[in-house]
N, CA, C and O atoms as a Tripos MOL2 file, in Angstrom:
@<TRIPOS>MOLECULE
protein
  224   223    56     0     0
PROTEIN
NO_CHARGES

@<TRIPOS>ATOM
      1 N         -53.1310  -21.9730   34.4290 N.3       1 UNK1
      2 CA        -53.4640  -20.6230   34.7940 C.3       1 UNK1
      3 C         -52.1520  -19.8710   35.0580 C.2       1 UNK1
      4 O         -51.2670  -20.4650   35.6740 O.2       1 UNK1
      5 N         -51.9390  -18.4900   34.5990 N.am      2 UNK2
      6 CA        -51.3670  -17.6170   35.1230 C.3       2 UNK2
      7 C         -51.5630  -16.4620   35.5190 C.2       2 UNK2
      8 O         -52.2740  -15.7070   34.8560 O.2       2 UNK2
      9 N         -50.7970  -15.9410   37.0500 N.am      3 UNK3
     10 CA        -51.0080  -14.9440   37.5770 C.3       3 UNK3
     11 C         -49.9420  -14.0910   37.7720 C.2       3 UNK3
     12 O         -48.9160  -14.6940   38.0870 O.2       3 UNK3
     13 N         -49.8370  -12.9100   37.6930 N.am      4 UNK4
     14 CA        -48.8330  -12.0580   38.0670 C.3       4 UNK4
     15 C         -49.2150  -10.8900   38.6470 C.2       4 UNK4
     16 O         -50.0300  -10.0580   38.2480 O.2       4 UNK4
     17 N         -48.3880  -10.9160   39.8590 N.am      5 UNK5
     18 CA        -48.4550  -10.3280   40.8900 C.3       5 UNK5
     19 C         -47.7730   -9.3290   40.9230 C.2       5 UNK5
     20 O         -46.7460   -9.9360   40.6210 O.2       5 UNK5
     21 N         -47.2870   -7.8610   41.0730 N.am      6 UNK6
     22 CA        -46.4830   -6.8020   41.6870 C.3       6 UNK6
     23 C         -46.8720   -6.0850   43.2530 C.2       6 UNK6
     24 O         -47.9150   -5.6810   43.7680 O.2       6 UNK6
     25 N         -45.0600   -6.1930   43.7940 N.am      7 UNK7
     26 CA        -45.3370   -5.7190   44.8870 C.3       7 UNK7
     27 C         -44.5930   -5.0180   45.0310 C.2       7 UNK7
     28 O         -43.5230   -5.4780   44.6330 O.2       7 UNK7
     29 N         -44.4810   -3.8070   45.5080 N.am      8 UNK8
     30 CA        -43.7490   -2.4390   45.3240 C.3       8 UNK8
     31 C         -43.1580   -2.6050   47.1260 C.2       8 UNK8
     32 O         -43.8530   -2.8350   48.1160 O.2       8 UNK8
     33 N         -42.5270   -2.5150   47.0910 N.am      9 UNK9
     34 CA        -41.7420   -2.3960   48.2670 C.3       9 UNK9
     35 C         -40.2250   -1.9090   48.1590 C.2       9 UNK9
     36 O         -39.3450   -2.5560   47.5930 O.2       9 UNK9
     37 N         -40.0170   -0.4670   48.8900 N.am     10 UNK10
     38 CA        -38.1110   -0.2000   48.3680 C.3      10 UNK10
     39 C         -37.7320   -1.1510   49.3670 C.2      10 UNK10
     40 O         -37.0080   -2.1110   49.1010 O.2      10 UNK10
     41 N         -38.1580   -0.9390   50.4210 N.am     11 UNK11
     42 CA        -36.8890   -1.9750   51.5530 C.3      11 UNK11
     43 C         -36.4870   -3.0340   51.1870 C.2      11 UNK11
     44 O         -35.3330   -3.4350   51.3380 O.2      11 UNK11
     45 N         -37.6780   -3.8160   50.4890 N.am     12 UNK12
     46 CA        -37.2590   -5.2680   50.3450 C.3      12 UNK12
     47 C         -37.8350   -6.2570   51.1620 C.2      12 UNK12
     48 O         -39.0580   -6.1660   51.2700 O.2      12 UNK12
     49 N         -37.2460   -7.2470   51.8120 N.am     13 UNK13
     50 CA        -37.6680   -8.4500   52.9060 C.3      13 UNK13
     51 C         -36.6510   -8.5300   53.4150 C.2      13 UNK13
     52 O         -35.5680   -8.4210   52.8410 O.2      13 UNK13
     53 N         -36.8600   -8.7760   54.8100 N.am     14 UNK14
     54 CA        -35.5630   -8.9940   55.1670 C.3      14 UNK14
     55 C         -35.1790  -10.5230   55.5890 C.2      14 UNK14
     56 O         -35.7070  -11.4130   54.9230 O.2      14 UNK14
     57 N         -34.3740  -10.8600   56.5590 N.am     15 UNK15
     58 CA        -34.2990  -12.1230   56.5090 C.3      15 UNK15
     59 C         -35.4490  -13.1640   56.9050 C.2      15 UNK15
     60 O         -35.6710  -14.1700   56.2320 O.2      15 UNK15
     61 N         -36.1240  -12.8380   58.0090 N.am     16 UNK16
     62 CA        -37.0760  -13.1890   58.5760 C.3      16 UNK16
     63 C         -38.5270  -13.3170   57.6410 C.2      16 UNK16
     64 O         -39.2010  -14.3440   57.7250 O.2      16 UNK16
     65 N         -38.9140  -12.2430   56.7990 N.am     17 UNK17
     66 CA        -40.1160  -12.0450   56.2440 C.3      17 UNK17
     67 C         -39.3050  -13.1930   54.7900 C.2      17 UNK17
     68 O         -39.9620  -14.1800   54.4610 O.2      17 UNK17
     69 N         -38.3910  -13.0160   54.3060 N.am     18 UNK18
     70 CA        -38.0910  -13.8110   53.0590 C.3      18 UNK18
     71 C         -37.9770  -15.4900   53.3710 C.2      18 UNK18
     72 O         -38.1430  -16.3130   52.4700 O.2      18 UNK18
     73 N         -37.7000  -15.8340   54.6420 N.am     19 UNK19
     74 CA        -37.9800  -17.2080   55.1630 C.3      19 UNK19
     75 C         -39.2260  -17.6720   55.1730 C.2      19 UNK19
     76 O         -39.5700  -18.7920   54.7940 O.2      19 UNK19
     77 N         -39.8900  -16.8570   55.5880 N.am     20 UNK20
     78 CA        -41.6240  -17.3280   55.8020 C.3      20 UNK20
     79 C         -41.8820  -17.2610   54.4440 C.2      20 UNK20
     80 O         -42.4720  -18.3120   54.1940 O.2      20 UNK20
     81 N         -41.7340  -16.4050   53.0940 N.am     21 UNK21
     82 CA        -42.4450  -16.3110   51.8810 C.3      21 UNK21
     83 C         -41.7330  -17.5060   51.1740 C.2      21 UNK21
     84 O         -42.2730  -18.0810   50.2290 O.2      21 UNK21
     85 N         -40.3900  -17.8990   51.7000 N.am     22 UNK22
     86 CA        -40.6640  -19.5660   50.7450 C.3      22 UNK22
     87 C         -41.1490  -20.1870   51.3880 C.2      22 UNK22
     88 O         -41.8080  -21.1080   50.9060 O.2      22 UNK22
     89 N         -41.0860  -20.0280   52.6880 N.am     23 UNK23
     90 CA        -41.5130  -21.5120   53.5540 C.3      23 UNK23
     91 C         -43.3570  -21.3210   52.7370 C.2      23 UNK23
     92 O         -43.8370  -22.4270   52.4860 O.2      23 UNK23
     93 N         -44.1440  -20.3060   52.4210 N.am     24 UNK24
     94 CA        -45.4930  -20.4980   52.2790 C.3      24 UNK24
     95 C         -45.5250  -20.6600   50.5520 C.2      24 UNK24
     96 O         -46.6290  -20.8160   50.0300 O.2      24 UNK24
     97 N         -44.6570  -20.6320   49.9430 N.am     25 UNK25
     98 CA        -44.3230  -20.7550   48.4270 C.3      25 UNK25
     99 C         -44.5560  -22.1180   48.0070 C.2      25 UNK25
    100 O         -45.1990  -22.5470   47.0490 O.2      25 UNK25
    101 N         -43.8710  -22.7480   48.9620 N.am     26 UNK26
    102 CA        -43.2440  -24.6000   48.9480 C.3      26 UNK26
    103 C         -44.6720  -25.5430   49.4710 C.2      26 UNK26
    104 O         -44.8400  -26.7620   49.4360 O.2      26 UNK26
    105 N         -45.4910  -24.5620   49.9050 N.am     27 UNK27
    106 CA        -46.5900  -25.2970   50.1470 C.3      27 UNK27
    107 C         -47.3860  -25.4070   48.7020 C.2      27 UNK27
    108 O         -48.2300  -26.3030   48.6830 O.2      27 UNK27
    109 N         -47.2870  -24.8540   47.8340 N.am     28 UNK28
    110 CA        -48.1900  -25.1580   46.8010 C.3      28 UNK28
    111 C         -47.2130  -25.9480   45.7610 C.2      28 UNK28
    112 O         -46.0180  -25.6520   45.7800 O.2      28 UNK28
    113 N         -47.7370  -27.0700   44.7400 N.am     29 UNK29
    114 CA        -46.8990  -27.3610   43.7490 C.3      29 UNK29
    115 C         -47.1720  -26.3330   42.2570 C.2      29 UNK29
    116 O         -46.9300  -26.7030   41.1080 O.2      29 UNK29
    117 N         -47.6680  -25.1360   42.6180 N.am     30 UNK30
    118 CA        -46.8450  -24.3320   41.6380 C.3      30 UNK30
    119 C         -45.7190  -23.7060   41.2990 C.2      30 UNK30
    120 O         -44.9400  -23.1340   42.0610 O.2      30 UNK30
    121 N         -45.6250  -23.8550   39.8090 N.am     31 UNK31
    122 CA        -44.2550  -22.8990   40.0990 C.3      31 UNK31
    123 C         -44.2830  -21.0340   40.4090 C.2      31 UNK31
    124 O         -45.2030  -20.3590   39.9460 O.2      31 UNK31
    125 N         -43.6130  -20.6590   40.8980 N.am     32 UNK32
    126 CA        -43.4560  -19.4830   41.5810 C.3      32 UNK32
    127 C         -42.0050  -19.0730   41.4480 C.2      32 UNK32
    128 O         -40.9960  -19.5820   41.9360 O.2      32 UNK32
    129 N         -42.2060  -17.7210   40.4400 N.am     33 UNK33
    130 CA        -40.7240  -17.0840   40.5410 C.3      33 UNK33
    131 C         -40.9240  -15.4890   40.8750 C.2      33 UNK33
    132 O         -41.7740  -14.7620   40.3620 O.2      33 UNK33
    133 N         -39.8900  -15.0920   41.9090 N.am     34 UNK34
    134 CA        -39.5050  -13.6730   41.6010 C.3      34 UNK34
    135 C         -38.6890  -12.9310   40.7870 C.2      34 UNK34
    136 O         -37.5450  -13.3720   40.6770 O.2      34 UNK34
    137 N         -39.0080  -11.7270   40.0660 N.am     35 UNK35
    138 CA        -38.3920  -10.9050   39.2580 C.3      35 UNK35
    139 C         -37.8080   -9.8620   39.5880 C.2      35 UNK35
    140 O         -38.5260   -8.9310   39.2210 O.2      35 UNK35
    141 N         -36.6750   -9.3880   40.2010 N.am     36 UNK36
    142 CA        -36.3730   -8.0250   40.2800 C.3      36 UNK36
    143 C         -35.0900   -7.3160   39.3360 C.2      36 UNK36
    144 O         -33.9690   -7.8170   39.2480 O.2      36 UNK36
    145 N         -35.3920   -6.4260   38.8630 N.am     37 UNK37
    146 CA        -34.1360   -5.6600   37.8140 C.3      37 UNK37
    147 C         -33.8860   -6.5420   36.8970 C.2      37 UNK37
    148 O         -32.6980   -6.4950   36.5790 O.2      37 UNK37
    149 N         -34.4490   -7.2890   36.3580 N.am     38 UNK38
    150 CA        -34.0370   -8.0360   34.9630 C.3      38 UNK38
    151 C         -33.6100   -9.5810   35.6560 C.2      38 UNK38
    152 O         -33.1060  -10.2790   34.7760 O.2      38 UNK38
    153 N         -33.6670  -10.1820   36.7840 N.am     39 UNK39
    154 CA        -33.2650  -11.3020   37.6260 C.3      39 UNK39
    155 C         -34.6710  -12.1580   38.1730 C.2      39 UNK39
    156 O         -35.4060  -11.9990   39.1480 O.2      39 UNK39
    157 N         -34.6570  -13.0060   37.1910 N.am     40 UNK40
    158 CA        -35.8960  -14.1510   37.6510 C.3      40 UNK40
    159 C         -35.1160  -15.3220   38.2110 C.2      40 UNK40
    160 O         -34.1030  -15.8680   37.7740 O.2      40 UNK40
    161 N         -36.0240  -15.6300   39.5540 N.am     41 UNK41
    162 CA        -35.5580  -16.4560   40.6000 C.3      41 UNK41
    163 C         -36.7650  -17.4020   40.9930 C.2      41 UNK41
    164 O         -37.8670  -16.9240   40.7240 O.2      41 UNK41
    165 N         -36.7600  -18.9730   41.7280 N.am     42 UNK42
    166 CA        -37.2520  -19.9000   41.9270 C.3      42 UNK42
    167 C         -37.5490  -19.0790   43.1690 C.2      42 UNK42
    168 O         -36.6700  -18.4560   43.7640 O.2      42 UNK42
    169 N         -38.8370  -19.1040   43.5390 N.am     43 UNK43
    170 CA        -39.3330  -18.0920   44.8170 C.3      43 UNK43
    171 C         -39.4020  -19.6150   45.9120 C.2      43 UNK43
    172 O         -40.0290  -19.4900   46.9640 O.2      43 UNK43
    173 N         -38.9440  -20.5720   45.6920 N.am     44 UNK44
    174 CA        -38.9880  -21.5470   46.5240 C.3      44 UNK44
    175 C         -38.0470  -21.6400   47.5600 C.2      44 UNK44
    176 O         -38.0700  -21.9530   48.7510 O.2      44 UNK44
    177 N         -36.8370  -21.1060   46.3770 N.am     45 UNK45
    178 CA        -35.8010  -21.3350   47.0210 C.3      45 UNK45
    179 C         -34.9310  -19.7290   47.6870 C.2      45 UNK45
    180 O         -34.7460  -18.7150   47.0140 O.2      45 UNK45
    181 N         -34.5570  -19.9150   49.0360 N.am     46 UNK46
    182 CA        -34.2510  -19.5840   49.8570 C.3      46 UNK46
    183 C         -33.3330  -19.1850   49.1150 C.2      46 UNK46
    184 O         -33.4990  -18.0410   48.6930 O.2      46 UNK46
    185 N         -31.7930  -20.0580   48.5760 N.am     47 UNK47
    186 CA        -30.5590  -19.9380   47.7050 C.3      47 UNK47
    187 C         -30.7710  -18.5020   47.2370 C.2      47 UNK47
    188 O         -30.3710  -17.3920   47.5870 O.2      47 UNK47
    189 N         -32.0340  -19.2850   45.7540 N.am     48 UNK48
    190 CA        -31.9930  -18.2900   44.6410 C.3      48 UNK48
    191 C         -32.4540  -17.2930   45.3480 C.2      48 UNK48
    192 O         -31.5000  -16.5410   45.1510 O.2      48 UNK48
    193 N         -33.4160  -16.4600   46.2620 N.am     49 UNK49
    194 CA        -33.7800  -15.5110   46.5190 C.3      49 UNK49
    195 C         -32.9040  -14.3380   47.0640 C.2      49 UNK49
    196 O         -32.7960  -13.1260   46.8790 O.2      49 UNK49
    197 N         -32.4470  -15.1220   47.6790 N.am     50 UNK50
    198 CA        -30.7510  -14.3530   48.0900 C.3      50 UNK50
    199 C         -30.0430  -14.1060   47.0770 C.2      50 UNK50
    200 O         -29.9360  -12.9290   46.7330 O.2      50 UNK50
    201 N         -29.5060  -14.9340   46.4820 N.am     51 UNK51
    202 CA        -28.8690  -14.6940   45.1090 C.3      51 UNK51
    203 C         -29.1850  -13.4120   44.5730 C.2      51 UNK51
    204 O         -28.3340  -12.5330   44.4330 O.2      51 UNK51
    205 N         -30.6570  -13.2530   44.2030 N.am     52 UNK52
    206 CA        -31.5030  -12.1340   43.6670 C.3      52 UNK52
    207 C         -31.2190  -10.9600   45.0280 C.2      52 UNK52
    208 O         -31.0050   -9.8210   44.6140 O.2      52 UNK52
    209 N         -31.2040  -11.0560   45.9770 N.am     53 UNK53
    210 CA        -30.6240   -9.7750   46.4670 C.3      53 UNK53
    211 C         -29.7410   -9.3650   46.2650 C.2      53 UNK53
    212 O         -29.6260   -8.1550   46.0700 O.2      53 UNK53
    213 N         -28.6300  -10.2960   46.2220 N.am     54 UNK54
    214 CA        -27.1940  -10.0300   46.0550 C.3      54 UNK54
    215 C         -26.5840   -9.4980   44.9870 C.2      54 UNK54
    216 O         -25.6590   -8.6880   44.9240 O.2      54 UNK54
    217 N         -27.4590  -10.2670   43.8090 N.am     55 UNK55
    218 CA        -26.8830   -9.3270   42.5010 C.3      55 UNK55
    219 C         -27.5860   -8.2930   41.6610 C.2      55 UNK55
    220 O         -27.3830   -8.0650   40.4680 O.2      55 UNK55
    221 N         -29.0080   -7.3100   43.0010 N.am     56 UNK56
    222 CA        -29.3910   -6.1790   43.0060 C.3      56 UNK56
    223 C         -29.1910   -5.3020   43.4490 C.2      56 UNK56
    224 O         -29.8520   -4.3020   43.1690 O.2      56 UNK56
@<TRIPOS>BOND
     1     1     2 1
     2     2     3 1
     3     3     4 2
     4     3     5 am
     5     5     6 1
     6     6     7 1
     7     7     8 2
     8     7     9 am
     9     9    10 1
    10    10    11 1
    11    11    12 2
    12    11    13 am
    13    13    14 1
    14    14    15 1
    15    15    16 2
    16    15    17 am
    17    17    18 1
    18    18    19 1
    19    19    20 2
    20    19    21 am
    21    21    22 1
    22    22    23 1
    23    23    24 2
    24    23    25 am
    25    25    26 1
    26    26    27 1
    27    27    28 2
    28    27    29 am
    29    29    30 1
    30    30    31 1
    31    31    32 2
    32    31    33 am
    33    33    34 1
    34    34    35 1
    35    35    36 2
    36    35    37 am
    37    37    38 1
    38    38    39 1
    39    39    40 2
    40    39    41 am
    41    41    42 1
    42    42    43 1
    43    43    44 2
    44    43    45 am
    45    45    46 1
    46    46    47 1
    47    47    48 2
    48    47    49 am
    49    49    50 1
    50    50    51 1
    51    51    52 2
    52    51    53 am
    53    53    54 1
    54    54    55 1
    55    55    56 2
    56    55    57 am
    57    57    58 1
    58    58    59 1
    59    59    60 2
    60    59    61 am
    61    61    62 1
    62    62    63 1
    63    63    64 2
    64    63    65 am
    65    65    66 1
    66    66    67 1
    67    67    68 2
    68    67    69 am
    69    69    70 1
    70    70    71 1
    71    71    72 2
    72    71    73 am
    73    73    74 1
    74    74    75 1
    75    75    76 2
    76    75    77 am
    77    77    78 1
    78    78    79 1
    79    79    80 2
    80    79    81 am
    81    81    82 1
    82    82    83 1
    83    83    84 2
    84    83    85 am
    85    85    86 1
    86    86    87 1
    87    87    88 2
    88    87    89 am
    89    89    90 1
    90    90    91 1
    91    91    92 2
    92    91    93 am
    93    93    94 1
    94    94    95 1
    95    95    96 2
    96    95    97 am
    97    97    98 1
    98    98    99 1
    99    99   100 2
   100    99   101 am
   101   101   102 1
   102   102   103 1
   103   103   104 2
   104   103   105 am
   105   105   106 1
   106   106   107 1
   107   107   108 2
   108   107   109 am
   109   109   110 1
   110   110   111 1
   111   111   112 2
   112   111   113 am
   113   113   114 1
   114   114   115 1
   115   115   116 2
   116   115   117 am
   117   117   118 1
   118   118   119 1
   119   119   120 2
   120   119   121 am
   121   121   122 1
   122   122   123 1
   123   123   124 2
   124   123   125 am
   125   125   126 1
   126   126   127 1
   127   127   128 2
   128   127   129 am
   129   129   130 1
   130   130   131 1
   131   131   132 2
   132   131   133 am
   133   133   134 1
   134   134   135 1
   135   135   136 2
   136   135   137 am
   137   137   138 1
   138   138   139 1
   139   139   140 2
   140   139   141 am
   141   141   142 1
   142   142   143 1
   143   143   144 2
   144   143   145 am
   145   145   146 1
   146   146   147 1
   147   147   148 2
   148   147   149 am
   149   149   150 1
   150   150   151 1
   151   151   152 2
   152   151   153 am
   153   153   154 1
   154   154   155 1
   155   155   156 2
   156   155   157 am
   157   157   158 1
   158   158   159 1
   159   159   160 2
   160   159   161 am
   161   161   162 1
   162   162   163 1
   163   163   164 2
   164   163   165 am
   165   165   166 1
   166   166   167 1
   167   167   168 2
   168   167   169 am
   169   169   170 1
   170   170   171 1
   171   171   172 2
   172   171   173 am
   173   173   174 1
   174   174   175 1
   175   175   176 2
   176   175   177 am
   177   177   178 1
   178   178   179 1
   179   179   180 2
   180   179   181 am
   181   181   182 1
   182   182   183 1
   183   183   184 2
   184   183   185 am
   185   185   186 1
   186   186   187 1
   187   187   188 2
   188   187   189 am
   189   189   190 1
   190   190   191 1
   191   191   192 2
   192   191   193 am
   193   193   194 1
   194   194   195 1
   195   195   196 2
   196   195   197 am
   197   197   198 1
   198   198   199 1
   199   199   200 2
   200   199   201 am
   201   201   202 1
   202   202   203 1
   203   203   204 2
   204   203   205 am
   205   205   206 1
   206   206   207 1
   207   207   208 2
   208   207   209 am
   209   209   210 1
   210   210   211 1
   211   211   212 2
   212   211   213 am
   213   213   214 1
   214   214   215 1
   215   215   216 2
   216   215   217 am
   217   217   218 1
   218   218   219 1
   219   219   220 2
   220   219   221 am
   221   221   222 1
   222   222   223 1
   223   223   224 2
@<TRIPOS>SUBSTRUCTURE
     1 UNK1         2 RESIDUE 1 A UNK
     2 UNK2         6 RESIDUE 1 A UNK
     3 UNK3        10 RESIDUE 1 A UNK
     4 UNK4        14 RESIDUE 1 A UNK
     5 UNK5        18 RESIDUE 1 A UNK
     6 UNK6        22 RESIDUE 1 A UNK
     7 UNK7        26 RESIDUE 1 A UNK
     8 UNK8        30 RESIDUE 1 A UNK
     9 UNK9        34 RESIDUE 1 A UNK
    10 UNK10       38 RESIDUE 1 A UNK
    11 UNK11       42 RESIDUE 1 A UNK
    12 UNK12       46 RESIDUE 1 A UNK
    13 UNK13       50 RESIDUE 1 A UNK
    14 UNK14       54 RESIDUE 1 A UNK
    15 UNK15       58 RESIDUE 1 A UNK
    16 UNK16       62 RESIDUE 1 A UNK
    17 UNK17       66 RESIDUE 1 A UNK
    18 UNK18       70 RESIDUE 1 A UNK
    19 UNK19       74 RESIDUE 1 A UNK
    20 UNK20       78 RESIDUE 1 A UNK
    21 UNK21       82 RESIDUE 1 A UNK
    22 UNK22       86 RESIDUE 1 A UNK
    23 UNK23       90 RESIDUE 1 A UNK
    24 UNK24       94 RESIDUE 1 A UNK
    25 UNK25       98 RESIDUE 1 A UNK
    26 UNK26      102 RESIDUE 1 A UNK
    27 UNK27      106 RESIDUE 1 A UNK
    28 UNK28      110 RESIDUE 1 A UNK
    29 UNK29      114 RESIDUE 1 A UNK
    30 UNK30      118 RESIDUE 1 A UNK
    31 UNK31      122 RESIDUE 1 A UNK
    32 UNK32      126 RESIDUE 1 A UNK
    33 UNK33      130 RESIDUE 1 A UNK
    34 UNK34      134 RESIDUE 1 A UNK
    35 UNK35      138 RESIDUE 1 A UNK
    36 UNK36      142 RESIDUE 1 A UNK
    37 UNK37      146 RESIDUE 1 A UNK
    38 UNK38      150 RESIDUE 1 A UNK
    39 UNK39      154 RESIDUE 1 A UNK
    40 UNK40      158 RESIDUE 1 A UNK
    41 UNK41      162 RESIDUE 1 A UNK
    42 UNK42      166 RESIDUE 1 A UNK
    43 UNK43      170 RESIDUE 1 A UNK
    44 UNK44      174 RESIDUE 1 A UNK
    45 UNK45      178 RESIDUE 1 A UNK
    46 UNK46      182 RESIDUE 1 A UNK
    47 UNK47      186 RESIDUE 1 A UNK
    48 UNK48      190 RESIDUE 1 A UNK
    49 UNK49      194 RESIDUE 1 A UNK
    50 UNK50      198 RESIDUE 1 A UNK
    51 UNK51      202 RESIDUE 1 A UNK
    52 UNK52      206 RESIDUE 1 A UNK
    53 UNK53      210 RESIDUE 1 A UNK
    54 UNK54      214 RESIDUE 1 A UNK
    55 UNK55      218 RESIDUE 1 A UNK
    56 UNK56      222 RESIDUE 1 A UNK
């Protein structure tokens, strides 16, 4: 199965809300990525999600 999701938010997540969305990511064994500006990221990982802020 696939699902895709959009979530419109300008602010973003900040540190706190982006901790809890992998920590509840890692509970399922699907895979799960975020997309922003042309940058797909492992939504598991904490790393990559940052990463994806950083080079938006």
């Amino acid at each position: 199965m696939r699902k895709k999701l959009k979530i419109i938010n300008k602010l973003g997540l900040h540190a706190r809300a982006s901790s809890k969305f992998v920590e509840v990511t890692n509970k399922y064994k699907s895979e799960i990525f975020i997309e922003f500006n042309d940058i797909k990221v492992n939504a598991k990982s904490i790393l990559d999600y940052c990463l994806c802020n950083f080079l938006s």
